[in-house]
C-alpha positions as CSV (number, residue, x, y, z in Angstrom):
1,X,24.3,25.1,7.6
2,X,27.6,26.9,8.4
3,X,30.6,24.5,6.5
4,X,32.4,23.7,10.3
5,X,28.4,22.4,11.2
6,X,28.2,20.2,8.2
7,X,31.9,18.5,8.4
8,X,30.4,17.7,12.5
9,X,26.8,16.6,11.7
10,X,26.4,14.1,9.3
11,X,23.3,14.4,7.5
12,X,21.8,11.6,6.1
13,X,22.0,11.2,2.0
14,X,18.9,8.5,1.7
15,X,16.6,8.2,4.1
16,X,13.5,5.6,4.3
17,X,10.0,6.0,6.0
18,X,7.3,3.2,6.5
19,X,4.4,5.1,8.2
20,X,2.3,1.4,8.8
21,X,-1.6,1.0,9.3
22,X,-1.4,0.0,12.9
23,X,0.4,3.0,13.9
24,X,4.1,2.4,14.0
25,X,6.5,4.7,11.9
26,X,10.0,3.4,11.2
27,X,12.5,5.7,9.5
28,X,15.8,4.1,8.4
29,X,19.0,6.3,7.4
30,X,21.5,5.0,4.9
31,X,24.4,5.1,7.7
32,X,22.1,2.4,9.7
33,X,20.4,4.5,12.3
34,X,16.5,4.4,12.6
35,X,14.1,5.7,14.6
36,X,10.5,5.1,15.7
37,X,7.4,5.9,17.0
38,X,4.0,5.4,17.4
39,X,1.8,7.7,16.0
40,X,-1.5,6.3,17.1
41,X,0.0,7.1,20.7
42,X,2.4,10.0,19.6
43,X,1.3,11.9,16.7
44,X,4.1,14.5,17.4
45,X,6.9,11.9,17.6
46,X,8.1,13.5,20.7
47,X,9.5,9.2,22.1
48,X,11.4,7.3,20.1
49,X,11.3,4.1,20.3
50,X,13.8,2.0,18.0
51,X,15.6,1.7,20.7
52,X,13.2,-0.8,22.7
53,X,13.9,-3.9,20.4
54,X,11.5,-6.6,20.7
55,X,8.7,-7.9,18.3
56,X,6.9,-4.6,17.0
57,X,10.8,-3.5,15.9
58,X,11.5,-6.7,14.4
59,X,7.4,-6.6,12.5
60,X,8.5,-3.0,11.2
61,X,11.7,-4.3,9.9
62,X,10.5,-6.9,8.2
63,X,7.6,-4.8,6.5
64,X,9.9,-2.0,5.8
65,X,11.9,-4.9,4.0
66,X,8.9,-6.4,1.8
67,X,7.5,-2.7,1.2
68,X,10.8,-1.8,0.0
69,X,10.9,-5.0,-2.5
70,X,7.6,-5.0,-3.4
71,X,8.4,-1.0,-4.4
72,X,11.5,-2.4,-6.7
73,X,9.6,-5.0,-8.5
74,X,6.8,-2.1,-9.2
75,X,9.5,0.4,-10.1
76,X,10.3,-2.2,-13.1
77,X,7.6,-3.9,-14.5
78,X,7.5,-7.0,-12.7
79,X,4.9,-9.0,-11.4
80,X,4.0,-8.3,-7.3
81,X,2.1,-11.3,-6.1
């Protein structure tokens, strides 16, 4: 990516994905912006959908959050359940 591109377009350094049973797929940036889709419905991910709200944004959220504990606690030895 041309320099002038990169000072303009902020790319993401961490980036987090939950790709969950059911279908949904959440993906969160570390500057707070997500996005989501449905890939029982949209296997392309061609309509986002964070921006809806609701309960099936609120579910992901809240699984992202105990997937992303439940990964910490693995990552150092302790116990899960």
């Amino acid at each position: 990516m041309p320099p002038v591109a990169a000072e303009i377009i902020r790319i993401p350094v961490r980036t987090r994905n939950l790709v969950m049973d059911d279908g949904p797929k959440l993906t969160r940036h570390d500057d707070g912006s997500e996005m989501m889709f449905d890939l029982d419905t949209d296997p392309d991910e061609m309509v986002e959908l964070s921006h809806l709200g609701g309960a099936v944004v609120d579910d992901a959220h809240v699984r992202m959050l105990d997937a992303l504990l439940e990964s910490s606690d693995v990552a150092r030895g302790a116990p899960t359940h």
